[in-house]
LUMVEX-388618 format. One record per residue: residue in three letters; x, z, y of N, C-alpha, C, CB in turn. Coordinates in steps of 0.001 Angstrom, whole numbers, plus 500000, padded with zeros to 6 digits. Atoms other than C-alpha are relative to their C-alpha. Glycine has a CB too. Layout:
BEGIN
+-------+--------+--------+---------+---------+--------+----------+--------+--------+---------+---------+--------+----------+
| vexgu | n.east |   n.up | n.north | ca.east |  ca.up | ca.north | c.east |   c.up | c.north | cb.east |  cb.up | cb.north |
+-------+--------+--------+---------+---------+--------+----------+--------+--------+---------+---------+--------+----------+
|   Ala |      X |      Z |       Y |       X |      Z |        Y |      X |      Z |       Y |       X |      Z |        Y |
...
+-------+--------+--------+---------+---------+--------+----------+--------+--------+---------+---------+--------+----------+
END
This chain:
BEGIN
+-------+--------+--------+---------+---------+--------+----------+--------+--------+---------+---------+--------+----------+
| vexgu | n.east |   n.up | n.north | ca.east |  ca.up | ca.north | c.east |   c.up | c.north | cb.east |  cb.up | cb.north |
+-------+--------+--------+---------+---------+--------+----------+--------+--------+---------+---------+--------+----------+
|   Unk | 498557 | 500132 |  500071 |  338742 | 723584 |   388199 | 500488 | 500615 |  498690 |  500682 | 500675 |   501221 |
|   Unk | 499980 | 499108 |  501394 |  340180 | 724195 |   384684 | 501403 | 501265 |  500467 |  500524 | 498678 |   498240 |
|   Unk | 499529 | 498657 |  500668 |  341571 | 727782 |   383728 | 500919 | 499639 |  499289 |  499073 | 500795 |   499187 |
|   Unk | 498397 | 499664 |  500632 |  344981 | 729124 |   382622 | 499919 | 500958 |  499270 |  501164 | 500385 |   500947 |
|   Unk | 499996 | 499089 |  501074 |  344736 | 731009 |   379455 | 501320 | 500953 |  499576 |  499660 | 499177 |   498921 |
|   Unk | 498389 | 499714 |  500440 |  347837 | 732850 |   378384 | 499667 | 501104 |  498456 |  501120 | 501101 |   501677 |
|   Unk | 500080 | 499051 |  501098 |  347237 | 734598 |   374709 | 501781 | 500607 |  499519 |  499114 | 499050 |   498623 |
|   Unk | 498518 | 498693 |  500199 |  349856 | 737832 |   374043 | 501446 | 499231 |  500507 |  500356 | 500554 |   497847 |
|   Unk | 498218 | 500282 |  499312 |  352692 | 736775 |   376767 | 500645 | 501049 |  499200 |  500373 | 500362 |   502018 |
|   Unk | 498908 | 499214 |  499947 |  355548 | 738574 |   375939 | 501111 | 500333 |  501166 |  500543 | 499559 |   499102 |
|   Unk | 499095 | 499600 |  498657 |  357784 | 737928 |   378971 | 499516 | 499942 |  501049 |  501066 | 499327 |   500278 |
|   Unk | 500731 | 499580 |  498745 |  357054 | 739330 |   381973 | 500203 | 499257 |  500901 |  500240 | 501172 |   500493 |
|   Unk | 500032 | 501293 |  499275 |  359074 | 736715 |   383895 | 499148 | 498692 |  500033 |  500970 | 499613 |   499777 |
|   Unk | 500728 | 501446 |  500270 |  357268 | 733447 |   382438 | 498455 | 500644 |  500390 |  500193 | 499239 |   498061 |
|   Unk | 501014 | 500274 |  499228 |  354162 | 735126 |   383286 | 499832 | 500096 |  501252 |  499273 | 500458 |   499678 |
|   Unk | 500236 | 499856 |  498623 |  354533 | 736239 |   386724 | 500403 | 498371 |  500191 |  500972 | 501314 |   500870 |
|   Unk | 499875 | 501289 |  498770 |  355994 | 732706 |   387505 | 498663 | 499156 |  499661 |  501653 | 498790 |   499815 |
|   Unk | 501385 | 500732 |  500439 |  352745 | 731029 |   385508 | 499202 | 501018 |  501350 |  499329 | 500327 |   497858 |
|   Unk | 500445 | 499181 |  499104 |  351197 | 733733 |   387811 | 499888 | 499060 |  501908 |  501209 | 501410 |   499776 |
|   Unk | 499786 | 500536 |  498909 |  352746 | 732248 |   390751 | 499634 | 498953 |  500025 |  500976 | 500026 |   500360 |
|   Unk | 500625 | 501350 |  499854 |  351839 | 728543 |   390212 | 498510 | 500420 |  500043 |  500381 | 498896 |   498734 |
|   Unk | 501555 | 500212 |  500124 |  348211 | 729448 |   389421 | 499726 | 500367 |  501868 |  499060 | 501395 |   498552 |
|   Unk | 499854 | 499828 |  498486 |  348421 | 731165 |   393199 | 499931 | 498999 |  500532 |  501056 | 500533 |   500495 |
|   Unk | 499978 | 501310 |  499208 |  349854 | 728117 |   394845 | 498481 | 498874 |  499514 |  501724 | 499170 |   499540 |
|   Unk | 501351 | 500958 |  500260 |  346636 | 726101 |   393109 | 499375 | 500699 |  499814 |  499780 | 499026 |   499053 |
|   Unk | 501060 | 499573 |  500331 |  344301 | 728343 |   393059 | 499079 | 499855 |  498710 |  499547 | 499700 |   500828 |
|   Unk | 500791 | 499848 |  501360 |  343570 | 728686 |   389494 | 499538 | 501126 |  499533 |  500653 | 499628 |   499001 |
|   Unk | 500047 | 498352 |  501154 |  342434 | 731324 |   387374 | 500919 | 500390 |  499326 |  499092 | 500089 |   498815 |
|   Unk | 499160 | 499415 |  501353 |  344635 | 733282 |   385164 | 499619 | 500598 |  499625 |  501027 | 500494 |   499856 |
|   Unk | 501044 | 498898 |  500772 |  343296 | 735006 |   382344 | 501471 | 500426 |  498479 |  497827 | 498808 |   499180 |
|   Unk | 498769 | 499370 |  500996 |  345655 | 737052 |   380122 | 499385 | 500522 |  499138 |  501019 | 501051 |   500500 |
|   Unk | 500472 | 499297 |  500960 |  344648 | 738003 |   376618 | 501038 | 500378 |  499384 |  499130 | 499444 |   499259 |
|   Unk | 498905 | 498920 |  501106 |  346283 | 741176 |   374862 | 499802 | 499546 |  498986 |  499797 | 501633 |   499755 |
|   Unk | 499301 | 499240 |  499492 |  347975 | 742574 |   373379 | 501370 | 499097 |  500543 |  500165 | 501103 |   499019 |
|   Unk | 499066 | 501213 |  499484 |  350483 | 741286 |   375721 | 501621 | 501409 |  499834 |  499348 | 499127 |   502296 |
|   Unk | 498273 | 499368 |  500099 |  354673 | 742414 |   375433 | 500170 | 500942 |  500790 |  501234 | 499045 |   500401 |
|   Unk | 499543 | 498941 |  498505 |  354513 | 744348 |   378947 | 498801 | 500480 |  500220 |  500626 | 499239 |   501599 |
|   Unk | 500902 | 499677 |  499781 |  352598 | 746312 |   380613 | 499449 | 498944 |  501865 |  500271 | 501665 |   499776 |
|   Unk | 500048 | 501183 |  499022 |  350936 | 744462 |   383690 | 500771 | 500934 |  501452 |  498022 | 499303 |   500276 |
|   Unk | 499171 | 499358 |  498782 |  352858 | 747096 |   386121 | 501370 | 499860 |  499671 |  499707 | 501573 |   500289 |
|   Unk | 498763 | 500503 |  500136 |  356177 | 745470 |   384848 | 500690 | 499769 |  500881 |  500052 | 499149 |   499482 |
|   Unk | 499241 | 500730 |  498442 |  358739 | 744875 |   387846 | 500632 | 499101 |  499808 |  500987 | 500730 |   500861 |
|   Unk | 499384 | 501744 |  499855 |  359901 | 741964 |   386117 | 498713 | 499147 |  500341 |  500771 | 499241 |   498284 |
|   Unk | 501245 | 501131 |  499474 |  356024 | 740345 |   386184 | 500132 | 500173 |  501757 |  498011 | 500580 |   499310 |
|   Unk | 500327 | 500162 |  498350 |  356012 | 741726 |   389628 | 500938 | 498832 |  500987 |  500337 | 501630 |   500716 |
|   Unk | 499449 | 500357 |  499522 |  359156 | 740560 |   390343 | 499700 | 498454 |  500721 |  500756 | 500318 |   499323 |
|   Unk | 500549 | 501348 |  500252 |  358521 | 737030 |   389063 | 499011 | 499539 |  501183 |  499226 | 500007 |   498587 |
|   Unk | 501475 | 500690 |  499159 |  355127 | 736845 |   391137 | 500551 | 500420 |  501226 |  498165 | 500704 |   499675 |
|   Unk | 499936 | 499580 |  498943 |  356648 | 737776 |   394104 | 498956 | 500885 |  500764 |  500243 | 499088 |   500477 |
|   Unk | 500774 | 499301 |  499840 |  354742 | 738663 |   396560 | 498267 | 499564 |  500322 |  500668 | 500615 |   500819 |
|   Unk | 501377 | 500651 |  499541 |  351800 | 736197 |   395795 | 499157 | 500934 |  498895 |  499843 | 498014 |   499790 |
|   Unk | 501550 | 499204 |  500320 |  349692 | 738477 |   393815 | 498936 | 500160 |  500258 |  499845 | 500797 |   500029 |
|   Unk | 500717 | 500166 |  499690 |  347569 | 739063 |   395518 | 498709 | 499178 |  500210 |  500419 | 500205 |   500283 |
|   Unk | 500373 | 501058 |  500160 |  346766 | 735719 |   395702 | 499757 | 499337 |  498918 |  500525 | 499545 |   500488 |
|   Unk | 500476 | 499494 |  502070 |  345823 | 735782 |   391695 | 498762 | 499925 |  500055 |  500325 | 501835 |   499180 |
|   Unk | 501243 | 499785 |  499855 |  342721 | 735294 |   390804 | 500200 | 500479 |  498139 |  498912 | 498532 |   500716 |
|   Unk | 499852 | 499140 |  501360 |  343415 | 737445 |   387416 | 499115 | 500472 |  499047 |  500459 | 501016 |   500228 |
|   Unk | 501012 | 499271 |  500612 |  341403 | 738160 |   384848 | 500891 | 500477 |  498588 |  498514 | 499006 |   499756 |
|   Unk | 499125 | 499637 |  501186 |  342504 | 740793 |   381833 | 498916 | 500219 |  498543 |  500927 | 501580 |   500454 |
|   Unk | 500850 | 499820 |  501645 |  340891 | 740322 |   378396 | 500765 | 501211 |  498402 |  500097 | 497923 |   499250 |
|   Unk | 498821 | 498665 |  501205 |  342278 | 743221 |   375869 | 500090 | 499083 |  498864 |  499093 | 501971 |   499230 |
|   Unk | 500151 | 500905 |  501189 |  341534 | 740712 |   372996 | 499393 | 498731 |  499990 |  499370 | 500593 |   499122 |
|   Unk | 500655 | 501217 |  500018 |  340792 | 737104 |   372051 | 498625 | 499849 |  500049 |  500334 | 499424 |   499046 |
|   Unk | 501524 | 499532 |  499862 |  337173 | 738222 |   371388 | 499528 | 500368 |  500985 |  499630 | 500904 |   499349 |
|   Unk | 500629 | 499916 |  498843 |  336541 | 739437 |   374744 | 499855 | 498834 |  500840 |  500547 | 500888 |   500637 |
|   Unk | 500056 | 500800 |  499404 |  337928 | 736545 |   376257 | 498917 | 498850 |  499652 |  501115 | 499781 |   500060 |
|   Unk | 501143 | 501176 |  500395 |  335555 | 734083 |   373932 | 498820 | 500555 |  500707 |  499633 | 499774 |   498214 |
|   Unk | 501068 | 499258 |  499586 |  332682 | 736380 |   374953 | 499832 | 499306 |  501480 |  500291 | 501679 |   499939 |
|   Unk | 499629 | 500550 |  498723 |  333812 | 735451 |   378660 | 499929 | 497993 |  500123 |  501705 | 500694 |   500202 |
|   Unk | 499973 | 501582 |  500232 |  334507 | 731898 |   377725 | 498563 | 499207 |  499820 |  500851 | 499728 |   498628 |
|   Unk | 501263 | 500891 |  500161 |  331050 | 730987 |   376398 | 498913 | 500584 |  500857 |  499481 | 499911 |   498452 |
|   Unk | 500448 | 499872 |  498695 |  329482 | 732844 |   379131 | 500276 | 498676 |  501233 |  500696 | 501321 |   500400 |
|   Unk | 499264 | 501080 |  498939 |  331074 | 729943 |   381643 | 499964 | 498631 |  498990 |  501920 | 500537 |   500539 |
|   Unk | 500462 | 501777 |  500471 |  331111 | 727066 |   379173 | 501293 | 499430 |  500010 |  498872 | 498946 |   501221 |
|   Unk | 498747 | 500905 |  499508 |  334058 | 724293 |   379314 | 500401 | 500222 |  498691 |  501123 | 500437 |   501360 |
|   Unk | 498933 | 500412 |  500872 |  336468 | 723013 |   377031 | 501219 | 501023 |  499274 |  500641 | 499044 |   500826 |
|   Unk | 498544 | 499183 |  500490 |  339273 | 725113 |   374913 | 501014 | 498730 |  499728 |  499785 | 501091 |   498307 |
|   Unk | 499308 | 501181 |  500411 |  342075 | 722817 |   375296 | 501640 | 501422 |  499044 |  500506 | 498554 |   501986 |
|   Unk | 498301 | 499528 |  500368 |  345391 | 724624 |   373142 | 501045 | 499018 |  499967 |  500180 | 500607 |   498550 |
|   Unk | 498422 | 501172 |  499977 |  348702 | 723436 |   373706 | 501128 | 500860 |  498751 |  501126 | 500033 |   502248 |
|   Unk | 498972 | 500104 |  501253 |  351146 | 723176 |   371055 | 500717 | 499484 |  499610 |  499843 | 499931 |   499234 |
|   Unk | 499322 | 500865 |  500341 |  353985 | 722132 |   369641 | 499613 | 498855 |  498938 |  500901 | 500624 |   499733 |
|   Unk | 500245 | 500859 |  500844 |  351538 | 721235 |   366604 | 498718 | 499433 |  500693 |  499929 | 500547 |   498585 |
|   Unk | 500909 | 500455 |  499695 |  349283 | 719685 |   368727 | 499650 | 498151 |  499222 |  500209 | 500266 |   501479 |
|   Unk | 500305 | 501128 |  500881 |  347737 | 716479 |   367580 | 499936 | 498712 |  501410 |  498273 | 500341 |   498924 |
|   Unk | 499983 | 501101 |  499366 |  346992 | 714639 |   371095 | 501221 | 500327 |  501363 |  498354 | 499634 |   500409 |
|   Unk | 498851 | 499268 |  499094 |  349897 | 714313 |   373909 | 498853 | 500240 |  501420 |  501752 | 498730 |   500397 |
|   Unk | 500779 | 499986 |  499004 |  348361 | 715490 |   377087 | 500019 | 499062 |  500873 |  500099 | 500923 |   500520 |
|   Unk | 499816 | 501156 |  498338 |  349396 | 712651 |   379242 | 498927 | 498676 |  499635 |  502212 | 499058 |   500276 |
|   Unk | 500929 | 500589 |  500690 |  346912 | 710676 |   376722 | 498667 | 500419 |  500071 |  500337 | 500014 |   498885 |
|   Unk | 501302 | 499138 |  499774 |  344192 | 713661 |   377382 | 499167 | 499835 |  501146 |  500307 | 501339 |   500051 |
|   Unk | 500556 | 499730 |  499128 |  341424 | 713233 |   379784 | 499369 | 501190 |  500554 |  499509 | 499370 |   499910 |
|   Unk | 500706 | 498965 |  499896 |  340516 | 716242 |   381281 | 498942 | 500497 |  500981 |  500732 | 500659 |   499963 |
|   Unk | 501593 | 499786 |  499210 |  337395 | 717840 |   382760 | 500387 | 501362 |  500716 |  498350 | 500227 |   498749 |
|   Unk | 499812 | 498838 |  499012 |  336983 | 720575 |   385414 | 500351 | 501079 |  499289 |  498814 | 500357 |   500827 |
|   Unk | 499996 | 498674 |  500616 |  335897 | 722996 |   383251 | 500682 | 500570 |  498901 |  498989 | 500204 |   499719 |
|   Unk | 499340 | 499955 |  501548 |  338442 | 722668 |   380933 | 500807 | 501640 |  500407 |  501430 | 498255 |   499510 |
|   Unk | 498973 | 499195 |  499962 |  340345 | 726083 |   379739 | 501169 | 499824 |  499514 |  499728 | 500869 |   499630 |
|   Unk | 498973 | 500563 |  500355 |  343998 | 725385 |   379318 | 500893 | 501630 |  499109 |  500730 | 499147 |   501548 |
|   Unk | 499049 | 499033 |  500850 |  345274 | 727702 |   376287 | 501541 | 500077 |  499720 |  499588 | 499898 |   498842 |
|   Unk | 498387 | 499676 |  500166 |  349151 | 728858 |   375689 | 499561 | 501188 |  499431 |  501161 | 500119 |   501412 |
|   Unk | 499363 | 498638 |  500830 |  350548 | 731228 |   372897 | 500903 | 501019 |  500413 |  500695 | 499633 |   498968 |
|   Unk | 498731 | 499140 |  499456 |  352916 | 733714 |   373207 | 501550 | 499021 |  499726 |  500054 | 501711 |   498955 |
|   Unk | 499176 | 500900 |  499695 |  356362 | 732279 |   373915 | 500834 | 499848 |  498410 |  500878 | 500483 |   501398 |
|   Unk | 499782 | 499771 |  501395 |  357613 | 733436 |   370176 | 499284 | 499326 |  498680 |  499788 | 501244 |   499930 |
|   Unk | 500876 | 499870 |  500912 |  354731 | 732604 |   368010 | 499159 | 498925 |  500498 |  499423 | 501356 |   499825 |
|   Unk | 500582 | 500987 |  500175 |  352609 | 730171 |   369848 | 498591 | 500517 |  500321 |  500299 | 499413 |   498741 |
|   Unk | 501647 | 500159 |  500369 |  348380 | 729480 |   369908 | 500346 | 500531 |  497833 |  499192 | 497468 |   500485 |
|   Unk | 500351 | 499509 |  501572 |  347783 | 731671 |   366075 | 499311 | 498776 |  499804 |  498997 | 501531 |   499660 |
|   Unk | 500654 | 500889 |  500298 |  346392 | 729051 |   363924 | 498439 | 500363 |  500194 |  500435 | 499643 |   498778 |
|   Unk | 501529 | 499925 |  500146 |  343025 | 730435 |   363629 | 499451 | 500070 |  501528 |  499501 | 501415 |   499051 |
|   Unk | 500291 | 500497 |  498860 |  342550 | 729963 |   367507 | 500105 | 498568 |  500504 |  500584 | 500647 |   500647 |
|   Unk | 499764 | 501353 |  500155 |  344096 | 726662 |   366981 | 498885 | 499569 |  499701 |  500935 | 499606 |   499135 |
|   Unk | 500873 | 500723 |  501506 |  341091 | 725935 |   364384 | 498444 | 499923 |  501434 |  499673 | 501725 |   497753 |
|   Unk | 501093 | 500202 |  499593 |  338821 | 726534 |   367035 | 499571 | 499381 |  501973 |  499525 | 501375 |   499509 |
|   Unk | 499702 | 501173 |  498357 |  339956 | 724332 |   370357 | 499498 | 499109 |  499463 |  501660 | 499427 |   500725 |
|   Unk | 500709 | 501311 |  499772 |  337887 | 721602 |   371123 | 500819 | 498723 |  500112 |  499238 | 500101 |   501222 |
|   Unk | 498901 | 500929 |  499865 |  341323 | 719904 |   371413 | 501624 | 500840 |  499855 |  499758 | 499240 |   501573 |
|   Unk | 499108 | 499364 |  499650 |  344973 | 720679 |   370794 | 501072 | 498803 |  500789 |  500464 | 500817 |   498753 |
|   Unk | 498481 | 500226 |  499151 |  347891 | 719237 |   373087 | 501025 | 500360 |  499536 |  500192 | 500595 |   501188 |
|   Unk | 499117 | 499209 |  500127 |  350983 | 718930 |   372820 | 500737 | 499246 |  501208 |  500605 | 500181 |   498547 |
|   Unk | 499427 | 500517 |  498906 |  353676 | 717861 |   375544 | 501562 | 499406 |  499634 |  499970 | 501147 |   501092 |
|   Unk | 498709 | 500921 |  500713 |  356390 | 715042 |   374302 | 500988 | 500028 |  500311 |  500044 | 498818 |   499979 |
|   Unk | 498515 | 499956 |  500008 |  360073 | 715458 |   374131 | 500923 | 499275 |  499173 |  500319 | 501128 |   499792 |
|   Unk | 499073 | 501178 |  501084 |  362562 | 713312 |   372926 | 501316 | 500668 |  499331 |  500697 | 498501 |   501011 |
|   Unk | 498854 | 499674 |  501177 |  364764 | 715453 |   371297 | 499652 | 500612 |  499034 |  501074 | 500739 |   500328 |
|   Unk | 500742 | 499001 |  501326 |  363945 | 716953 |   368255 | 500602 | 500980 |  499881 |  499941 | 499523 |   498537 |
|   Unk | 499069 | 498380 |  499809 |  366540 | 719745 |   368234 | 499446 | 501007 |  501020 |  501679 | 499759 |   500625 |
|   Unk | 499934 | 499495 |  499018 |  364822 | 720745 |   370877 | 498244 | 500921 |  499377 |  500277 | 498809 |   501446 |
|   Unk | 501234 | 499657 |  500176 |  361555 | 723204 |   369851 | 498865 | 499869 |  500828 |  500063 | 500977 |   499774 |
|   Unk | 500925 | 500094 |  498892 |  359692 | 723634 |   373052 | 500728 | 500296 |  501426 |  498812 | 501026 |   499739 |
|   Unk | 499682 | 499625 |  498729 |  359617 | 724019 |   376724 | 499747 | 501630 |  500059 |  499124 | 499133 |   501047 |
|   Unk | 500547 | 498962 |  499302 |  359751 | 727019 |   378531 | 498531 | 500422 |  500162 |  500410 | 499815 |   501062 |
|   Unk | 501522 | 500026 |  499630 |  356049 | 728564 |   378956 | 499727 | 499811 |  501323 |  499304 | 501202 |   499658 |
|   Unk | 500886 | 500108 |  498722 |  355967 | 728811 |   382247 | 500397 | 498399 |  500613 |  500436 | 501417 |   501246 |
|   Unk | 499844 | 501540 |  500103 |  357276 | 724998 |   382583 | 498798 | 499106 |  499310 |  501305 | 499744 |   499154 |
|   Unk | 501626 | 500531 |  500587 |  354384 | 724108 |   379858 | 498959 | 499988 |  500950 |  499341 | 500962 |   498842 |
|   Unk | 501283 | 499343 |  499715 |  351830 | 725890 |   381613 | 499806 | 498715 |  501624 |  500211 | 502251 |   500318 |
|   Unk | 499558 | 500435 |  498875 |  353124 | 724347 |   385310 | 499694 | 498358 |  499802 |  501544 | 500491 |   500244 |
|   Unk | 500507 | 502003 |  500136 |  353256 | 720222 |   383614 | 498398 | 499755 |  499493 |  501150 | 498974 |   498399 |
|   Unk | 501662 | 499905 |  500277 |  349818 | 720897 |   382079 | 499312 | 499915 |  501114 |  499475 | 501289 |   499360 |
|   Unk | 500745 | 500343 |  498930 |  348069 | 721621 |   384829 | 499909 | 499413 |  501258 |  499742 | 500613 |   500164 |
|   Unk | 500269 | 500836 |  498914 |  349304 | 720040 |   387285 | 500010 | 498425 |  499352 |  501154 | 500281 |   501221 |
|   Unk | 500823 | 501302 |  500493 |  348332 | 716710 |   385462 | 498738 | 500303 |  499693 |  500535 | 499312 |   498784 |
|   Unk | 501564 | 499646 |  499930 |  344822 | 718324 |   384761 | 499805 | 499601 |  501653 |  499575 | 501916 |   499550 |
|   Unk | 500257 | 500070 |  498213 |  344655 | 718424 |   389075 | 500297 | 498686 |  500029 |  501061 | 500983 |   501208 |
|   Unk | 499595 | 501458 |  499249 |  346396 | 715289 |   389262 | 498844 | 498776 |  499270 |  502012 | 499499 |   499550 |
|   Unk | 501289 | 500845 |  500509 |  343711 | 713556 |   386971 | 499110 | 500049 |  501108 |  499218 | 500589 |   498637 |
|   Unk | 501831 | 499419 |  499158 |  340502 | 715254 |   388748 | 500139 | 500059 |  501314 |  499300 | 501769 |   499658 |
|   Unk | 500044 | 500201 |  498444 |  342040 | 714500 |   392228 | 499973 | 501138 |  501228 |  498814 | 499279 |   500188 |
|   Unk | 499940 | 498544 |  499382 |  342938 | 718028 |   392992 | 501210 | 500189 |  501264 |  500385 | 501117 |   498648 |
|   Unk | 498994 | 500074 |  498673 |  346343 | 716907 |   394789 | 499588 | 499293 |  500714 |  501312 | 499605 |   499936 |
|   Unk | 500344 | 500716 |  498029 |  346270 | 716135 |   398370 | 501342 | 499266 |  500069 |  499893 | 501545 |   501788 |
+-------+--------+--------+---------+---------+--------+----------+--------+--------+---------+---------+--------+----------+
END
């Protein structure tokens, strides 16, 4: 089932609710520092209600740990981006894919960009308009990854 990446959140809301969707689908979440909050934030908490628990969380202090982790397990680096190159609704995706997001400010850094096996991006018709919300990104991403690979019931 592909993985929910999140490199240096900053808001504690957008991740607890990314938090919360991965819950309801049983995904992974994997948070790489340095992130904006600390993870005992009572806005993340807030956000995640009280599915925490129900998290399957993993905390990487740095991008380097997480690769370490990553090529241990194998699969795809997909980054999403505004400068992505393919739209995801065009993307086929595989189980093992990991689904990357930047911080909500700044983005996938290019030099993480340079090294996805693919970047995404997710089409909007206004141009005034920069991006979605992250935790909206994170939420249409994968649930078209599931809805490909026959994950909804």
């Amino acid at each position: 089932m592909p993985q929910v990446v999140l490199i240096n959140p900053q808001i504690p809301p957008n991740t607890g609710n990314i938090a919360r969707t991965c819950a309801a689908t049983a995904t992974e979440l994997h948070l790489v520092g340095p992130l904006g909050f600390e993870i005992t934030d009572r806005y993340l908490k807030r956000a995640g209600l009280d599915y925490w628990p129900h998290v399957k969380l993993n905390y990487h202090e740095s991008y380097h740990t997480f690769l370490r982790v990553h090529q241990q397990r194998g699969g795809r680096l997909l980054g999403f981006s505004v400068r992505g190159n393919i739209s995801y609704i065009q993307y086929e995706f595989h189980p093992d894919d990991w689904l990357l997001f930047g911080s909500e400010t700044t983005g996938i850094p290019e030099n993480i960009l340079d090294i996805c096996d693919s970047t995404l991006y997710i089409p909007m018709d206004q141009p005034g308009v920069r991006s979605l919300n992250l935790s909206v990104s994170v939420a249409v991403a994968l649930f078209e990854s599931r809805r490909q690979l026959g994950y909804l019931r």
